[in-house]
VOPAGU-2260 file (C-alpha; in pm, 1 decimal, decimal comma):
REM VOPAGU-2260
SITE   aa  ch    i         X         Y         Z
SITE  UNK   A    0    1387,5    3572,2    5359,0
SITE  UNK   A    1    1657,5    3477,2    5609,3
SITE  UNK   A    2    1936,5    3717,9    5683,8
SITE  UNK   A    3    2239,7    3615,1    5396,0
SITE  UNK   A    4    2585,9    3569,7    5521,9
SITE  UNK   A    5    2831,2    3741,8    5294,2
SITE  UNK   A    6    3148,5    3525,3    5192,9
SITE  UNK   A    7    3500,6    3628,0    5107,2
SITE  UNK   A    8    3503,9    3614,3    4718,2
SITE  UNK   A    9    3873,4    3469,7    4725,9
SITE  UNK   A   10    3673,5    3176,7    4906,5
SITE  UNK   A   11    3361,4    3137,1    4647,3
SITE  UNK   A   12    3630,5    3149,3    4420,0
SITE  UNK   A   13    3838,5    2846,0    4546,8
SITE  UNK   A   14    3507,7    2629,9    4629,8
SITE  UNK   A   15    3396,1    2690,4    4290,4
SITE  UNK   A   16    3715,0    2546,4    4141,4
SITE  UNK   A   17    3728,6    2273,3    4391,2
SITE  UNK   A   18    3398,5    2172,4    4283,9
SITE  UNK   A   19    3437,9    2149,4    3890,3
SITE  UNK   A   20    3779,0    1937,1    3946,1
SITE  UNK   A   21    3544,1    1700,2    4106,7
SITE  UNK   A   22    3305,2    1642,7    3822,8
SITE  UNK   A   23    3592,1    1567,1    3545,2
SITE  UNK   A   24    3734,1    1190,7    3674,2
SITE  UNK   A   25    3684,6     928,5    3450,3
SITE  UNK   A   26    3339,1     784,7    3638,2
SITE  UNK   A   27    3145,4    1109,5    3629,5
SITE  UNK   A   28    2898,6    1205,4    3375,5
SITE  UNK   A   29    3006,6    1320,1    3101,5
SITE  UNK   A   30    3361,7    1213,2    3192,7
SITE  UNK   A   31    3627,9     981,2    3089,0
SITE  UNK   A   32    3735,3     838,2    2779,5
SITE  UNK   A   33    3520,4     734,3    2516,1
SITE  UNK   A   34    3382,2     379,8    2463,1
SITE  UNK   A   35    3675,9     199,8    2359,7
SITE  UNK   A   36    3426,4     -32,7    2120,2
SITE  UNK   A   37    3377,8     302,5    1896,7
SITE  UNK   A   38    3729,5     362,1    1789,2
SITE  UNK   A   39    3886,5      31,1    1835,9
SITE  UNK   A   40    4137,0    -134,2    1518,8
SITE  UNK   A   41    4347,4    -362,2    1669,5
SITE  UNK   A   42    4336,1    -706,2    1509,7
SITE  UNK   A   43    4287,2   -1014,3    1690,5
SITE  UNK   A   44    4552,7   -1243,6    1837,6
SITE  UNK   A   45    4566,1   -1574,6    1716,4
SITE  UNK   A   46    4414,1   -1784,9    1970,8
SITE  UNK   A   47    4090,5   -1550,6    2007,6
SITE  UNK   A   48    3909,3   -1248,0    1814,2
SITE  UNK   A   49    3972,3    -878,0    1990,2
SITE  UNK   A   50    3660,6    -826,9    2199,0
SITE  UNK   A   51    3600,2    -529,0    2477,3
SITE  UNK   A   52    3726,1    -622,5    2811,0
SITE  UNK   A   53    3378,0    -505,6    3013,4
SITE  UNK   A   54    3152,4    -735,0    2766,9
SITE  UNK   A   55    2956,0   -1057,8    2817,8
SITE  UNK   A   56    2980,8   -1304,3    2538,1
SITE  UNK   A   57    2641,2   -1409,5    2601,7
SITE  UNK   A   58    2469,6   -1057,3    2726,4
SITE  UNK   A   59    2220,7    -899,8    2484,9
SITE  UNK   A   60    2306,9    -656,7    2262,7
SITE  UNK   A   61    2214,0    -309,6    2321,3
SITE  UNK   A   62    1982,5     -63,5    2109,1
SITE  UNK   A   63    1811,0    -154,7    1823,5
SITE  UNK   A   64    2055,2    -391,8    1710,2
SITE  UNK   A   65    2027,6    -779,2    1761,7
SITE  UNK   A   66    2361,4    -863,0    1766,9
SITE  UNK   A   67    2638,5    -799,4    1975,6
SITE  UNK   A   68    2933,5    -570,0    1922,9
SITE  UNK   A   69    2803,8    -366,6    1679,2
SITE  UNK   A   70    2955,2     -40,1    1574,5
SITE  UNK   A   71    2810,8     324,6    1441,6
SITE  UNK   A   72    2764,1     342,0    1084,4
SITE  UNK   A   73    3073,4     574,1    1070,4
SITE  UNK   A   74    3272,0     312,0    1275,1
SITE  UNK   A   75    3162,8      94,5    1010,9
SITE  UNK   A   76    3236,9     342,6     708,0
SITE  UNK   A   77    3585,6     413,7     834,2
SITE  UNK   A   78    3654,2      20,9     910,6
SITE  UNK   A   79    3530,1     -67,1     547,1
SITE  UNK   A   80    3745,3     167,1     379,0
SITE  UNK   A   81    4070,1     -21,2     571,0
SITE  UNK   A   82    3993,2    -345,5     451,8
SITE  UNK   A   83    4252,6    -467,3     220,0
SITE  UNK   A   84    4039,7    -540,2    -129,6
SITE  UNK   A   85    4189,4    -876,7    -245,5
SITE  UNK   A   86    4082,6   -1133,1    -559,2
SITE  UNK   A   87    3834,5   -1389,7    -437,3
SITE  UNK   A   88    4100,5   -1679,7    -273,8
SITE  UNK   A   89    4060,3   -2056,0    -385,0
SITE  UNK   A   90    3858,8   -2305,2    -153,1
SITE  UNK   A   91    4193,0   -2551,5    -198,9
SITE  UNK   A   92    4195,6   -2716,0     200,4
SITE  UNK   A   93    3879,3   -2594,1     290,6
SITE  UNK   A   94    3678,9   -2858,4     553,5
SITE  UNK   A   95    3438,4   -2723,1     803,9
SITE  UNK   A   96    3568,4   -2960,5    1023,9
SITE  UNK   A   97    3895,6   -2704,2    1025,2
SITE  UNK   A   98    3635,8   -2457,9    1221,1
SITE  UNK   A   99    3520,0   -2651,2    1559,9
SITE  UNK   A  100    3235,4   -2574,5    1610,0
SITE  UNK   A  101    2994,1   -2590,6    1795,2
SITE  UNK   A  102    3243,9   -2518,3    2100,3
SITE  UNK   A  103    3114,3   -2636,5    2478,3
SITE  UNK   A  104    3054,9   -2284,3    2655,9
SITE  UNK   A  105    2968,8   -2478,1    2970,8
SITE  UNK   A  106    2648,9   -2624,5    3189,6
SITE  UNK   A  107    2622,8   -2875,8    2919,8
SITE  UNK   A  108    2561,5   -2574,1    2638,8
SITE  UNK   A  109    2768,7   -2529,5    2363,8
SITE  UNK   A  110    2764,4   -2228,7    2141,1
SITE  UNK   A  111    2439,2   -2268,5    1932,3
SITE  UNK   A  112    2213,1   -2330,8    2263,4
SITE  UNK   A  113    2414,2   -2018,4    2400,3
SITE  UNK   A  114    2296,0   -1824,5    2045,4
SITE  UNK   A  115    1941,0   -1957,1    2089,2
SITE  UNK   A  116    1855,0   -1797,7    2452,6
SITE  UNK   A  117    2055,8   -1514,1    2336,3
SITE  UNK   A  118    1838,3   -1403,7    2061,3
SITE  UNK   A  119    1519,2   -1550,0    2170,9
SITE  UNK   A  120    1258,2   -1429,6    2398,3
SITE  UNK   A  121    1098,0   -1634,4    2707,7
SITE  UNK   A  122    1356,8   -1940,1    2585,9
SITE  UNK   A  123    1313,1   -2207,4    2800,9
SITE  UNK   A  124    1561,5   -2514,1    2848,5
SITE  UNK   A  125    1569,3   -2899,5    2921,9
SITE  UNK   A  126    1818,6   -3054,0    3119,8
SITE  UNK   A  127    2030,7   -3112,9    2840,8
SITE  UNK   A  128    2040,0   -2711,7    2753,6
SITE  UNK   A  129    1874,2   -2794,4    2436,6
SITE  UNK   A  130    1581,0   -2519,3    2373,7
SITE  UNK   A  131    1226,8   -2635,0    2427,1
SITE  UNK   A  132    1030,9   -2310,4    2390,8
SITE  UNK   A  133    1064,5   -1948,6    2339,1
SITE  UNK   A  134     996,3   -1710,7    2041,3
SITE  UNK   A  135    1276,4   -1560,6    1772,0
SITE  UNK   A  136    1222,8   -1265,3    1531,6
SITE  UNK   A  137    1458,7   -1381,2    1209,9
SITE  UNK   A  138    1681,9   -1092,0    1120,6
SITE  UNK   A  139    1714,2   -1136,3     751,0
SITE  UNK   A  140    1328,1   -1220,2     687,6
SITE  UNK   A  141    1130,6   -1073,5     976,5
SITE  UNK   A  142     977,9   -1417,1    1037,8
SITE  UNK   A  143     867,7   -1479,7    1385,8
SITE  UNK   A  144     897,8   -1839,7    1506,3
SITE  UNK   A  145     825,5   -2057,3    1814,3
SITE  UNK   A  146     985,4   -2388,5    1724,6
SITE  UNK   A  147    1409,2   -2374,8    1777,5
SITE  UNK   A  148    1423,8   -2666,7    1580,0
SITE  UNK   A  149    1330,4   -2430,6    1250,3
SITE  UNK   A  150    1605,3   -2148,9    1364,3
SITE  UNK   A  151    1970,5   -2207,2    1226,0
SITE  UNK   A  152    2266,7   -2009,7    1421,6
SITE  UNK   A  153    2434,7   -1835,8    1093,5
SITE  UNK   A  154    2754,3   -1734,0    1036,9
SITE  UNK   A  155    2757,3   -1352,0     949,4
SITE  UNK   A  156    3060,7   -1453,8     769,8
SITE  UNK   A  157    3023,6   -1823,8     643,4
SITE  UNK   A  158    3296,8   -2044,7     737,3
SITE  UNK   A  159    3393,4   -2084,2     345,7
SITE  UNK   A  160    3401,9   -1684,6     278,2
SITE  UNK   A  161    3621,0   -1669,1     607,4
SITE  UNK   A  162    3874,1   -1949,6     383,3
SITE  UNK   A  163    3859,6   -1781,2      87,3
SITE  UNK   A  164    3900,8   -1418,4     227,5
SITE  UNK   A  165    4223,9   -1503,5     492,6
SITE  UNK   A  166    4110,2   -1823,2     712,5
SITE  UNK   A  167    4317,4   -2080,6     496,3
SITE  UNK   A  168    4642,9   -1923,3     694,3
SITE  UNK   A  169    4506,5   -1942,6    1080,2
SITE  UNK   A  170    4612,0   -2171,6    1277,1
SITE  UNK   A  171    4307,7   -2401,3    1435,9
SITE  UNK   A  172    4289,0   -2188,4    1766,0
SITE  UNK   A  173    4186,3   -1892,2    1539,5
SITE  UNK   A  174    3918,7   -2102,6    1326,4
SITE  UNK   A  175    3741,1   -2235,2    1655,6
SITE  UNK   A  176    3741,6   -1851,5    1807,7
SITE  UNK   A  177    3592,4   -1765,7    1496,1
SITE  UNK   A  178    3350,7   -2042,2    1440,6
SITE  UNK   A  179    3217,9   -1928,6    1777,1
SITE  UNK   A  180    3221,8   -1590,4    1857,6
SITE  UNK   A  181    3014,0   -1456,5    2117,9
SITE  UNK   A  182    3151,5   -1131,3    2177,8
SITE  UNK   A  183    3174,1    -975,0    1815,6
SITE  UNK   A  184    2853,1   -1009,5    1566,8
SITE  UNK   A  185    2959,3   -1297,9    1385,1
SITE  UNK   A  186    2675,5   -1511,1    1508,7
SITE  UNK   A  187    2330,2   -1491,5    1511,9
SITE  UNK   A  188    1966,5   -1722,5    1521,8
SITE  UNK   A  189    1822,8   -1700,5    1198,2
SITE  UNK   A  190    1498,5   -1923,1     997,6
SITE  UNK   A  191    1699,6   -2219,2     884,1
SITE  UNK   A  192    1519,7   -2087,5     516,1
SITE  UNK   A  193    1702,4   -1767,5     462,9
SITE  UNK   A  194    2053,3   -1901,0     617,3
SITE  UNK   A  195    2040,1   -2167,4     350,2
SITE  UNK   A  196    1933,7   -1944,8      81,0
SITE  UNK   A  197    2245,4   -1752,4     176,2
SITE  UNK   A  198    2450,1   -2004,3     240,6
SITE  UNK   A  199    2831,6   -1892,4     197,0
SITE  UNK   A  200    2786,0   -1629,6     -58,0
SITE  UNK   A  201    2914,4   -1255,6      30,7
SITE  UNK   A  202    2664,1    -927,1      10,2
SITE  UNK   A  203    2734,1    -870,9    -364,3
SITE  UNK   A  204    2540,6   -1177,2    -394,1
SITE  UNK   A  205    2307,7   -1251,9    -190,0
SITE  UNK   A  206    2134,9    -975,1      62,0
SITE  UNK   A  207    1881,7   -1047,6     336,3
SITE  UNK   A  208    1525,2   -1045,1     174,2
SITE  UNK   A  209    1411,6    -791,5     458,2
SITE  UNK   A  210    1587,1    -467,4     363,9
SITE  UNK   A  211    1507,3    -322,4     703,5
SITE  UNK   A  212    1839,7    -557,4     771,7
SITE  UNK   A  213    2046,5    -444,0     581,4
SITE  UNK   A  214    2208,0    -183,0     805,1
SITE  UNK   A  215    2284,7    -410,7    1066,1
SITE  UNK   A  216    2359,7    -653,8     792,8
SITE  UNK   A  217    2652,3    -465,1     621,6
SITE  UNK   A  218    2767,9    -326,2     984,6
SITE  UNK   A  219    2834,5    -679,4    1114,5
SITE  UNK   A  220    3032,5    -831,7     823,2
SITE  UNK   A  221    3189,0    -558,4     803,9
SITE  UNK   A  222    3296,5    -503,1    1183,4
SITE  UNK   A  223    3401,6    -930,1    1149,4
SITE  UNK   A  224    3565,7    -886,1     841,2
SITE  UNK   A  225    3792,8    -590,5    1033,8
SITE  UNK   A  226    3820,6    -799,2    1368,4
SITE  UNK   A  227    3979,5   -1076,0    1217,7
SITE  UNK   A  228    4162,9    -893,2     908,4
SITE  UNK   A  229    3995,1   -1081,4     604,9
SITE  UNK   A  230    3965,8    -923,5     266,2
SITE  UNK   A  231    3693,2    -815,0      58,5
SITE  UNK   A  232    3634,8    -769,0    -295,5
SITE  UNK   A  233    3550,3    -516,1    -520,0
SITE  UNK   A  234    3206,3    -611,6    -577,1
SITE  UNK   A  235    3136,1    -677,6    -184,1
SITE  UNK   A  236    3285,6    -357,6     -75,4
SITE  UNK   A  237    3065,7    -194,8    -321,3
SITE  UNK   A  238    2754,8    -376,9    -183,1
SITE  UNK   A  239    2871,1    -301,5     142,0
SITE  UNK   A  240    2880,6      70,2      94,1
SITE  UNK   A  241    2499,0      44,1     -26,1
SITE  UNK   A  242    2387,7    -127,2     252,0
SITE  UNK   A  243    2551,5     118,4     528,4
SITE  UNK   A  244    2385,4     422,2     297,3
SITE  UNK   A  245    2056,4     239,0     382,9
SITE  UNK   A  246    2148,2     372,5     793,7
SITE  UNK   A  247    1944,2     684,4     945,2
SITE  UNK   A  248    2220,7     927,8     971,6
């Protein structure tokens, strides 16, 4: 063992405390704020939904989850118990065509070839951007497919429940950002089978047939339903709740 070099302790001292400042700035570990995506309330503006300023519309989600923006199940629990709990509103007005969609997101894609690479695995494109091979894993029925043409890009929140629950007041700059939402989990590559067995109906009344799902499931319309300040009713609140019990803990 070398010889050891004694040092002041007034000097250890001040090292020491040098050293530990170092380690609490923001980009250290263990440092900083906390994800903004975990707390975050603020509604969305009217030309776009609120979305977290480091994410990529089209990046894969992280986790376990297969969607994008998703929050804890407390996020969730905490976000569902804000939601105003309104009658169901009349479909008076209501057009798809008042939701464009599907948007252009550029390279000749627009937002359902953007959905399909997104949620697929070893997707392939033509020229066109149109999907000519890959594999998908259906969400809400656990079916595994390898044609795009039998996947449909649902609507966490259909269109219609979006009218009946606050969309009938947005302006058209709104109802496009919500008719194509990459950043939030609003949209999402399903069997073309289960999205039309769902069609526009809210959890109280229809649930995916995969129960595994329904976690994510009531985590996502409920995170949308918060982004863009829609209602919910009695009866879908209460579903709600069951499905974010159905979350590990």
């Amino acid at each position: 063992m070398g010889r050891q070099i004694g040092v002041p302790g007034a000097v250890l001292a001040a090292v020491l405390l040098a050293a530990a400042a170092g380690c609490s700035g923001p980009d250290a570990p263990g440092g900083g704020d906390a994800k903004p995506s975990a707390t975050r309330t603020a509604q969305p503006t009217d030309s776009k939904p609120d979305s977290k300023p480091d994410s990529k519309p089209d990046s894969k989600p992280a986790g376990g989850d297969v969607l994008p923006g998703m929050v804890t199940v407390a996020v969730a629990r905490t976000q569902l118990a804000a939601l105003k709990v309104a009658a169901v509103g009349t479909m008076a007005g209501y057009s798809r065509d008042k939701f464009t969609h599907w948007a252009q997101q550029g390279s000749k894609c627009d937002t359902r070839e953007v959905i399909l690479e997104r949620d697929g695995s070893g997707v392939t494109r033509d020229a066109e951007c149109r999907a000519v091979s890959g594999t998908w894993k259906s969400l809400y029925d656990g079916v595994v497919v390898t044609d795009a043409s039998k996947m449909d890009i649902d609507h966490m929140v259909p269109l219609a429940e979006g009218w009946r629950s606050g969309a009938a007041g947005w302006d058209a700059a709104k109802r496009k950002a919500f008719a194509n939402d990459l950043t939030n989990p609003q949209l999402l590559a399903v069997t073309a089978a289960s999205n039309r067995s769902k069609g526009d109906q809210s959890p109280d009344l229809w649930q995916p047939p995969d129960k595994s799902s329904w976690c994510q499931y009531g985590r996502a319309w409920t995170t949308v339903k918060s982004t863009y300040g829609l209602t919910v009713t009695e009866p879908e609140k209460k579903m709600l709740t069951t499905m974010l019990d159905t979350c590990a803990s």
